[in-house]
Backbone as JSON, one array per atom type, in Angstrom:
{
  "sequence": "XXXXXXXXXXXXXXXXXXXXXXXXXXXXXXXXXXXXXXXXXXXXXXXXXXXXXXXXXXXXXXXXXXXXXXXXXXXXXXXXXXXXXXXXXXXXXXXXXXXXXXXXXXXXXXXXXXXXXXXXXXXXXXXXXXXXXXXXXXXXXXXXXXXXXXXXXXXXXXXXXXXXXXXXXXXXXXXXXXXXXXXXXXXXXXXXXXXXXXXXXXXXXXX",
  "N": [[0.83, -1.19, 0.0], [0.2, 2.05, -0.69], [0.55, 6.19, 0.28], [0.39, 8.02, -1.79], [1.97, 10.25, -1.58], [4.55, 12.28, -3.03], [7.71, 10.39, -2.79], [9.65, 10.96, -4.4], [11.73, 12.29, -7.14], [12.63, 10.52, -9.87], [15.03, 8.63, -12.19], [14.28, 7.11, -15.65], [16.66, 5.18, -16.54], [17.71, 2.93, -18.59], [16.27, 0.69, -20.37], [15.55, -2.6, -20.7], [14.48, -4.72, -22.96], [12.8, -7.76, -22.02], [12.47, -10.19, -23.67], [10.62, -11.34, -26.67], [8.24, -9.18, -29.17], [5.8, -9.62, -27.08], [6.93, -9.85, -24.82], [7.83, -8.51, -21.35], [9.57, -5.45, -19.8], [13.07, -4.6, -18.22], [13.57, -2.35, -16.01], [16.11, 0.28, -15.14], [16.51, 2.21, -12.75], [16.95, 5.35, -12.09], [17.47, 6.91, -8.85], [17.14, 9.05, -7.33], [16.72, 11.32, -5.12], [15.32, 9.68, -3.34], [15.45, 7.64, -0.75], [17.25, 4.45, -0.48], [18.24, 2.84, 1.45], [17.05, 1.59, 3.66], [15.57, -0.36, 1.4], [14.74, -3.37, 0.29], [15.59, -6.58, -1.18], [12.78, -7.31, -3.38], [11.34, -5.67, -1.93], [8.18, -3.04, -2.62], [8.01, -0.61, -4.51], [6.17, 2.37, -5.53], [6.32, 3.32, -8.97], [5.67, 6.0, -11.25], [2.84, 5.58, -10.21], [2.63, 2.62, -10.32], [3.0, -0.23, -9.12], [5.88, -1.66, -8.16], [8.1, -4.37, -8.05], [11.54, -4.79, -6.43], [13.82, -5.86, -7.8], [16.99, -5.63, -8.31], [19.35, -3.9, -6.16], [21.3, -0.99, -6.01], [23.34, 0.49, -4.28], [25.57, 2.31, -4.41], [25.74, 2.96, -6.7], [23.38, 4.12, -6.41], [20.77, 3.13, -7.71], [17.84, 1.4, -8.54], [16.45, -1.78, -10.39], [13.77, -3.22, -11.5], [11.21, -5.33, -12.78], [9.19, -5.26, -15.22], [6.3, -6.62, -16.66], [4.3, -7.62, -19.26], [1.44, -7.2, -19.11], [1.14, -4.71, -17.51], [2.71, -3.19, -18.59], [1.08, -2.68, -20.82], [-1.05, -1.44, -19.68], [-0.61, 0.57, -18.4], [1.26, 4.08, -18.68], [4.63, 5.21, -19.64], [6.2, 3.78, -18.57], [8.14, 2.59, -20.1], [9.85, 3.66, -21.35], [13.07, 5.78, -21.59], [12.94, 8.51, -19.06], [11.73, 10.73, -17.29], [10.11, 9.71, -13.73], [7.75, 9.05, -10.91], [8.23, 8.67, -7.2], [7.69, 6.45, -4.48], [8.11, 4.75, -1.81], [6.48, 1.54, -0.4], [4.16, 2.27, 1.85], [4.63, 1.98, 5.73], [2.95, 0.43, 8.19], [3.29, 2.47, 10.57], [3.25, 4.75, 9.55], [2.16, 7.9, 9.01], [-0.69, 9.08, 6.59], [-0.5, 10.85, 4.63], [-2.05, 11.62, 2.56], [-3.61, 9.4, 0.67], [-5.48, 6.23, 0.84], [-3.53, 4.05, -1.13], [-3.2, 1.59, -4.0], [-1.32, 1.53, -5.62], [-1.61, -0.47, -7.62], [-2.8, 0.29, -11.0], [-5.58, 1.68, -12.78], [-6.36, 2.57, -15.12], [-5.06, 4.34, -18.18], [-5.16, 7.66, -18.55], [-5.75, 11.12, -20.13], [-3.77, 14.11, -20.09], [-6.11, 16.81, -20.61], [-6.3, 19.63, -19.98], [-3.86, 21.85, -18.79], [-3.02, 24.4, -17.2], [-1.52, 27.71, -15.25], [-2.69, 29.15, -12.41], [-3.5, 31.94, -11.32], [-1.16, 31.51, -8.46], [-1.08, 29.12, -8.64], [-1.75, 25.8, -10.03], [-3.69, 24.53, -12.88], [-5.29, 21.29, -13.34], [-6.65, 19.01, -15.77], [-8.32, 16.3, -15.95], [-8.83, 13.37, -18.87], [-10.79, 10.72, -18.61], [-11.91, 7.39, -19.55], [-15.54, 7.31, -20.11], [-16.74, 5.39, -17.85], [-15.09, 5.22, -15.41], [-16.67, 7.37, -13.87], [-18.52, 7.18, -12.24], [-16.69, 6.54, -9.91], [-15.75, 8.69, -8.89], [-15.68, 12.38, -7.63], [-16.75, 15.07, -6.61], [-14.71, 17.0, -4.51], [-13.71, 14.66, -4.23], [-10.96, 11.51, -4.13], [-8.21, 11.05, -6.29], [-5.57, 9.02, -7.85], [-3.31, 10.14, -9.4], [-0.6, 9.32, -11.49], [0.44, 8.54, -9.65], [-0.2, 10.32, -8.26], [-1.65, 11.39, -4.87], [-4.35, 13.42, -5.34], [-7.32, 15.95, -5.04], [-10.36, 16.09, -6.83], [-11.44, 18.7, -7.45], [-14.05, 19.4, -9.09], [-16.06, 17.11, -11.11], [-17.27, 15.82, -14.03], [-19.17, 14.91, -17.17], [-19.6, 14.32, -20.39], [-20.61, 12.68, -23.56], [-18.88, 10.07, -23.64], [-16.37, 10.42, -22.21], [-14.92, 11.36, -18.84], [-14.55, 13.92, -16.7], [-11.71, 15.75, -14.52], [-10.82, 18.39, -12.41], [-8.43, 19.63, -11.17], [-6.57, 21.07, -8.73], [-3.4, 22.02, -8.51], [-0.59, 22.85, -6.38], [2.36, 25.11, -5.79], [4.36, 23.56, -4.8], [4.0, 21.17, -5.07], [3.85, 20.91, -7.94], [6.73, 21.11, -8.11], [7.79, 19.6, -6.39], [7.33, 17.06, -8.22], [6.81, 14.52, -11.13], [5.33, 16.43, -12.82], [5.78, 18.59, -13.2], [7.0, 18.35, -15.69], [4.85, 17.76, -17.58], [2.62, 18.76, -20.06], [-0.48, 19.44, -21.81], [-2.32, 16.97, -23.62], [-0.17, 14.93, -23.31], [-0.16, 11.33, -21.6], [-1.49, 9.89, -18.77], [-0.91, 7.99, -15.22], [-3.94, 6.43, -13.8], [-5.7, 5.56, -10.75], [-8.49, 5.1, -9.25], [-10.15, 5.76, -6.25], [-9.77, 3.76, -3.63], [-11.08, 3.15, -1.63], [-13.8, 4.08, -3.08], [-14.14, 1.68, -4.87], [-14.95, -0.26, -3.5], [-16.87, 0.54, -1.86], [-18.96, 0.5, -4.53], [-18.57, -2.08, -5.24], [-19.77, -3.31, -3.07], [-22.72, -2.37, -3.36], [-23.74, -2.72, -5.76], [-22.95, -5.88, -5.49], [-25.6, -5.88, -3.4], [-27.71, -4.58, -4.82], [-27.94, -6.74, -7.1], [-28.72, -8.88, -5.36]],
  "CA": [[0.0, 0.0, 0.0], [0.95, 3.69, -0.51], [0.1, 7.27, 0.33], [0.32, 9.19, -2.81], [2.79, 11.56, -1.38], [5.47, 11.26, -3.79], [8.98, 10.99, -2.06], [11.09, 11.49, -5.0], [11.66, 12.21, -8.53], [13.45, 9.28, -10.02], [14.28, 8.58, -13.95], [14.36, 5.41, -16.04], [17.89, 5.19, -17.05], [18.27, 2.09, -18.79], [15.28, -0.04, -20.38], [16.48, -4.05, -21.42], [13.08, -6.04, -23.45], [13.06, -9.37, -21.51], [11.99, -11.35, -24.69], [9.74, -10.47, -27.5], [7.52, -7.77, -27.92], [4.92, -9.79, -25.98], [7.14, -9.97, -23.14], [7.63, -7.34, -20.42], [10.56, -4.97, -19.71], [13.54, -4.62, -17.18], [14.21, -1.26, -16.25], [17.01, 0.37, -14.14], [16.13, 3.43, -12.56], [18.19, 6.44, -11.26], [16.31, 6.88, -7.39], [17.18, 10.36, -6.85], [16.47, 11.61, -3.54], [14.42, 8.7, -2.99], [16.19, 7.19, -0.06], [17.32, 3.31, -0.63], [19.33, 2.53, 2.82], [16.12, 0.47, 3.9], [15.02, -1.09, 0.73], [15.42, -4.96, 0.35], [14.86, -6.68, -2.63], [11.09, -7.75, -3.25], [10.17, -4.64, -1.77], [7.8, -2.8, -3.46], [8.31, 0.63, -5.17], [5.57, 2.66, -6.93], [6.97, 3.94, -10.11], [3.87, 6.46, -11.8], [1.95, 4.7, -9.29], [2.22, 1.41, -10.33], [3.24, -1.05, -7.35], [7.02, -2.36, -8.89], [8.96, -5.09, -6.83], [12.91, -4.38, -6.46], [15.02, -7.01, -8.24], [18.32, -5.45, -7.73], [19.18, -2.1, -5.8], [22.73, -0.65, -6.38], [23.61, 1.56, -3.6], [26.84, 2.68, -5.14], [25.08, 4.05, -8.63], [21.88, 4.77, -6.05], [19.71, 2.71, -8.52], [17.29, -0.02, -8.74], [15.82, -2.22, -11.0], [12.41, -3.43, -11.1], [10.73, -6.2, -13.87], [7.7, -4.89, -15.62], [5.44, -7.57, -17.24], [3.62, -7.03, -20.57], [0.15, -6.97, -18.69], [1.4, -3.76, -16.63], [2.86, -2.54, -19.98], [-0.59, -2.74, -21.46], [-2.16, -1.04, -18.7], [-0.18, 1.9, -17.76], [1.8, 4.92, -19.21], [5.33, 6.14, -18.76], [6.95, 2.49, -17.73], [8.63, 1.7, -20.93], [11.36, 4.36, -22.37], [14.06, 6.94, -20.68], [12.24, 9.4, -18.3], [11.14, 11.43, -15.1], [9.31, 9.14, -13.12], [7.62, 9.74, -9.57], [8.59, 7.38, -7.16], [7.36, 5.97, -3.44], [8.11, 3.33, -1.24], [5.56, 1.31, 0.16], [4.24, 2.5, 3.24], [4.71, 1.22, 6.87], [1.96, 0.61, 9.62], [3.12, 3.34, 11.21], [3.48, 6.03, 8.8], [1.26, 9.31, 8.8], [-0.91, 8.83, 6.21], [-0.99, 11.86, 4.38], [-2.77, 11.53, 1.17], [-5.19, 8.56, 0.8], [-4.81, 4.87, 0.61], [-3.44, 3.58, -2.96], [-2.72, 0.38, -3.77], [-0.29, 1.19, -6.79], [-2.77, -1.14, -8.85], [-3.24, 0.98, -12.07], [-6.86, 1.09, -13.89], [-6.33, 3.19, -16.53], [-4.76, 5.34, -18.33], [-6.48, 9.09, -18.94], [-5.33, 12.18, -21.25], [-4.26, 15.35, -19.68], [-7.4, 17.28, -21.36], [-6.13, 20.83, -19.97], [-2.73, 21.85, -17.63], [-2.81, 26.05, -16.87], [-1.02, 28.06, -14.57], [-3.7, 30.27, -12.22], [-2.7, 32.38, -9.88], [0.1, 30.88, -7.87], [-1.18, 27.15, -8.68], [-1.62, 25.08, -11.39], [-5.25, 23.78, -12.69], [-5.19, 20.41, -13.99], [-7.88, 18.93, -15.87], [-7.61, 14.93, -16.75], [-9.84, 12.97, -19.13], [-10.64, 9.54, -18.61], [-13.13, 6.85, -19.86], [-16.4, 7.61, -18.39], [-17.02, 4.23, -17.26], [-14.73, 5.78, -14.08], [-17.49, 8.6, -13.49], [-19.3, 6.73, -10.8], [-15.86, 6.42, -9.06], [-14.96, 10.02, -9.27], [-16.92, 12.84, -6.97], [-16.46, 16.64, -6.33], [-13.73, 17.05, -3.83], [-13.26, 13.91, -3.63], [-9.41, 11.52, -3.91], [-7.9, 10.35, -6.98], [-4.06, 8.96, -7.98], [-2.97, 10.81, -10.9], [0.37, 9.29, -12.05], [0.97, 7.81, -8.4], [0.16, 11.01, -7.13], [-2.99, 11.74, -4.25], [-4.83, 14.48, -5.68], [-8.32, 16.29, -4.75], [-10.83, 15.97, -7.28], [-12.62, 19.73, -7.17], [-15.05, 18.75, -9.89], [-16.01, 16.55, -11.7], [-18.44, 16.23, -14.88], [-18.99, 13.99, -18.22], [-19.97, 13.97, -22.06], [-21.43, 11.2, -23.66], [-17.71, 8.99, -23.85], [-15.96, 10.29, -21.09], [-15.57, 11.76, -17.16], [-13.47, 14.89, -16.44], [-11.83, 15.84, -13.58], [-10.69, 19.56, -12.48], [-7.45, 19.15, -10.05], [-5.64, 21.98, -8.46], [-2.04, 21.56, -7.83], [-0.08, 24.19, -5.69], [3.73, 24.7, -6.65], [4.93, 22.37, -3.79], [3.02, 19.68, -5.64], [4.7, 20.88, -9.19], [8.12, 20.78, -8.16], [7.86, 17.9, -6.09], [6.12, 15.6, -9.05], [7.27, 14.73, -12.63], [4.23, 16.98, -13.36], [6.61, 19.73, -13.63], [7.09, 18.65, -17.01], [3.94, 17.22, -18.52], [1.65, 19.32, -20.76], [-2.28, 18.68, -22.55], [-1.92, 16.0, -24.24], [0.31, 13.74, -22.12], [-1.03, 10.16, -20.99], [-1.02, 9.54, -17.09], [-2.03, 6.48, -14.55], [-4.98, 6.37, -12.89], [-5.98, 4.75, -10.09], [-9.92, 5.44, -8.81], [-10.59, 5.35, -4.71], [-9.99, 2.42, -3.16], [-12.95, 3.23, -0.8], [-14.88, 4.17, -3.88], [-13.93, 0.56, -5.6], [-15.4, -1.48, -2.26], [-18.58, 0.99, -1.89], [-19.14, 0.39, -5.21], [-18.85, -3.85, -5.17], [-20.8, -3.92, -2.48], [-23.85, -1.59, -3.58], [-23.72, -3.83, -6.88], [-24.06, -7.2, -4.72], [-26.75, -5.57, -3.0], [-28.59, -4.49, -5.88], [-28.33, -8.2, -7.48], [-29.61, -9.97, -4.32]],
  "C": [[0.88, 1.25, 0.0], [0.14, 4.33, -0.44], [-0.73, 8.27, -0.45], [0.88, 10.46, -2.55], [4.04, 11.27, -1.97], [6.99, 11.52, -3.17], [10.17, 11.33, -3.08], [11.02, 11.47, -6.89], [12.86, 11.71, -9.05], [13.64, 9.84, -11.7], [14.62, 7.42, -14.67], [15.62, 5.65, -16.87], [18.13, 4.12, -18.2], [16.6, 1.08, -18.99], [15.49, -1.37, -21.49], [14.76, -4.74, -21.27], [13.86, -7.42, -22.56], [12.36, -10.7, -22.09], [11.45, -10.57, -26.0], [9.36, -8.87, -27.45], [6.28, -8.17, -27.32], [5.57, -9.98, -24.77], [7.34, -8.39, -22.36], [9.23, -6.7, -20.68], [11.44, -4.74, -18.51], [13.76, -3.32, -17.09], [15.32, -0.84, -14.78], [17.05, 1.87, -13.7], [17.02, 4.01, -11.59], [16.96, 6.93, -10.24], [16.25, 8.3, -7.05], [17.4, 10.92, -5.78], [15.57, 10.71, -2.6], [16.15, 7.85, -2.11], [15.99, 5.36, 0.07], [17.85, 1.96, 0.28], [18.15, 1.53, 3.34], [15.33, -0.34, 2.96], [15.64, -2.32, 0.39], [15.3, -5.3, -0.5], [13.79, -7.41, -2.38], [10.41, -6.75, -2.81], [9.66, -3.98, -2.62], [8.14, -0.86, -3.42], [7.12, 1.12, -5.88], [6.27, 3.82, -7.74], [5.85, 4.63, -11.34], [2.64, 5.87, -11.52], [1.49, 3.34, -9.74], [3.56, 0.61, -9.57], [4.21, -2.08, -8.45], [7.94, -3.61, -8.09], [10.65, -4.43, -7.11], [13.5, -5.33, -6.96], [16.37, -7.0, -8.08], [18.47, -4.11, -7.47], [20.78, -2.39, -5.72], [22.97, 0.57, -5.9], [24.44, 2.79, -3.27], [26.35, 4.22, -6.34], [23.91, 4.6, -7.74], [20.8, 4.38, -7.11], [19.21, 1.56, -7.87], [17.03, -0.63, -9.56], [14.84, -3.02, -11.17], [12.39, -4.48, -13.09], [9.78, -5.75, -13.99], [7.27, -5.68, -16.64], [4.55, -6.68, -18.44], [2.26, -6.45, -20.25], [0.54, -5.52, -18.24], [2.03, -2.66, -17.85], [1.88, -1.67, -20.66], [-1.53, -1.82, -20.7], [-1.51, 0.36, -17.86], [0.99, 2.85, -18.92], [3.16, 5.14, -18.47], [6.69, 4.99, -18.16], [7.38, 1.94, -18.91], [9.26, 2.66, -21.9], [12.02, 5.29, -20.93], [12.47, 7.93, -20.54], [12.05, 9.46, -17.02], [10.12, 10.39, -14.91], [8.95, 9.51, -11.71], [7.55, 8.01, -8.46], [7.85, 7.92, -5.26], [7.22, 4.95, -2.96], [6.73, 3.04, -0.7], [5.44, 2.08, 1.53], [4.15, 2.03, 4.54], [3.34, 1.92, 7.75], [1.85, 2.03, 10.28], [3.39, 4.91, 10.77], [2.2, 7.16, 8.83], [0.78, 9.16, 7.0], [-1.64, 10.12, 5.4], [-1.76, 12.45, 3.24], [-3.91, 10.61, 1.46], [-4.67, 7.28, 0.93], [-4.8, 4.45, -0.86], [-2.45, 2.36, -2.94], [-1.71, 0.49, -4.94], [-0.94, 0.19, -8.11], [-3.33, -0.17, -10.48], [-4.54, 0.65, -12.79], [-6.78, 1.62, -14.87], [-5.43, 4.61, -16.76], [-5.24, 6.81, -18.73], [-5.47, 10.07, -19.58], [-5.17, 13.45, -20.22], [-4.89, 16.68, -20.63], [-6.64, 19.39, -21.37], [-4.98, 21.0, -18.59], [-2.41, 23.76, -18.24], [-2.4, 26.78, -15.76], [-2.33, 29.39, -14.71], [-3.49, 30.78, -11.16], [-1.4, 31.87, -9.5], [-0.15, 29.46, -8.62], [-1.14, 26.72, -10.01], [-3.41, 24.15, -11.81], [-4.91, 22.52, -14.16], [-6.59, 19.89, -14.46], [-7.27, 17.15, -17.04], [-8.73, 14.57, -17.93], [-10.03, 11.57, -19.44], [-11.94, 8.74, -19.24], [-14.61, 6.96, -18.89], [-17.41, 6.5, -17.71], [-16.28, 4.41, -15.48], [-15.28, 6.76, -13.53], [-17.94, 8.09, -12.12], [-18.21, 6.2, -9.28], [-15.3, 7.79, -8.65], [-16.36, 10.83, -8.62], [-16.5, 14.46, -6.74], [-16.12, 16.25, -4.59], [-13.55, 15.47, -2.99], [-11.7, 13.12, -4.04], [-9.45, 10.68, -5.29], [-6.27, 9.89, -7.23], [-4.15, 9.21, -9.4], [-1.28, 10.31, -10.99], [1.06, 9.07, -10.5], [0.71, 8.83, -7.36], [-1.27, 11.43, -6.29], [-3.0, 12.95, -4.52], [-6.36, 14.71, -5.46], [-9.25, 16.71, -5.87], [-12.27, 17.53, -7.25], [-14.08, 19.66, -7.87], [-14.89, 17.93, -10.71], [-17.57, 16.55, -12.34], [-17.8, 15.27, -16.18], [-19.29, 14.82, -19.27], [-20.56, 12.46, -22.24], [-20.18, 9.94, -23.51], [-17.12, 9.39, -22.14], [-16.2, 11.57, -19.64], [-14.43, 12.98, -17.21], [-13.05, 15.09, -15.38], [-10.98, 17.32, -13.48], [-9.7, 19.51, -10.95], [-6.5, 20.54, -9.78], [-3.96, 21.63, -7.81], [-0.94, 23.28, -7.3], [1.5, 23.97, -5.77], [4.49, 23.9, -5.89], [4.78, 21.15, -4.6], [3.95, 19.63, -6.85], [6.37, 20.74, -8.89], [8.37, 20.01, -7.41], [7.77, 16.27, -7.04], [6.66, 15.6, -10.43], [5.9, 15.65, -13.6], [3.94, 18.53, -13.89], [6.92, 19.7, -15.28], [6.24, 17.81, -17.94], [2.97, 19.1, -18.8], [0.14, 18.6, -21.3], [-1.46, 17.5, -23.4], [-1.12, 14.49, -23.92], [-0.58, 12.84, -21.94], [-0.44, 10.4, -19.72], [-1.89, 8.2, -16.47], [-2.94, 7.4, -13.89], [-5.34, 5.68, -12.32], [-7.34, 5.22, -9.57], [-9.87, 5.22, -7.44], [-10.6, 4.36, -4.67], [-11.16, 2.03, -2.66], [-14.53, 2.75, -1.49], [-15.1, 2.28, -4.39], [-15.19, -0.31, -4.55], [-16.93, -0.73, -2.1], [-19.26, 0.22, -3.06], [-19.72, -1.11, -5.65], [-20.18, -4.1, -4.66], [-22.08, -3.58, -2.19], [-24.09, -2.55, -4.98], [-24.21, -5.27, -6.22], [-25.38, -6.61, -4.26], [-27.96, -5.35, -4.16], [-28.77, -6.12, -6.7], [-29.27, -9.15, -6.69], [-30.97, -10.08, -3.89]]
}
């Protein structure tokens, strides 16, 4: 499990195919300020918020390298050439829990629709399939690219769901989000909360 507070801006140094092109990729990532002195291998890493294991950490170069599978390929943005990535260890029991709960699980990927500087901040605006509408709520939590963000509105069309995200410059120069523009793909992850309300208002309605 993670936060969505991102501890560091990492970048993919080094990306070795581990077969075909139906197989997955190895990559070897430069950690940054992301601190590695307690990571073991198997632990997990999210890397644009998708939940990576450690295969080999190199405390010397300050890297790791992580295996990414074709499914995870298929299903997320950002995890398969050189680049800024946003990075966070799992989190411990006893950590301050300052974002939301995110499982690093990626559901989709979404379009950034609109990215404007207003006032001091920054107004983000994603656009995702709007089969994720009924997960998505005015001020409520989403993971944008691994990162917990506050959902000020939200609103559809007939295809998809929008969402209207303020980011304050702490946020931008903390986040590889410093250098995305419109157009960009990002992960998405939907409320965990929302996911489990959601199940179990569905059973209910069947029974």
């Amino acid at each position: 499990m993670f936060t969505g507070i991102i501890a560091a801006i990492g970048k993919i140094s080094d990306v070795e195919p581990l077969g075909d092109a139906h197989a997955g990729t190895r990559l070897t990532i430069q950690a940054g300020d992301l601190d590695l002195s307690d990571v073991a291998l198997g632990d997990s890493i999210a890397i644009n918020g998708a939940c990576m294991t450690a295969v080999a950490i190199d405390s010397t170069a300050n890297t790791f390298t992580v295996d990414v599978s074709r499914e995870s390929l298929n299903k997320t943005t950002g995890l398969s050439s050189v680049g800024f990535v946003n990075l966070e260890k799992a989190m411990r029991l006893s950590d301050r829990l300052g974002g939301h709960l995110v499982s690093g699980h990626v559901d989709d990927v979404a379009v950034i629709d609109s990215f404007k500087s207003v006032g001091e901040s920054f107004k983000l605006i994603i656009k995702a399939d709007k089969k994720w509408q009924r997960f998505m709520a005015n001020k409520g939590s989403a993971t944008i690219h691994g990162t917990s963000l506050t959902t000020n509105r939200v609103w559809s069309d007939e295809t998809s769901v929008y969402a209207s995200i303020n980011l304050i410059p702490h946020t931008m120069s903390r986040t590889i989000f410093q250098y995305l523009q419109a157009g960009n793909k990002v992960n998405l992850e939907i409320d965990l909360l929302a996911r489990y309300v959601d199940q179990l208002m569905s059973q209910s309605e069947s029974s």
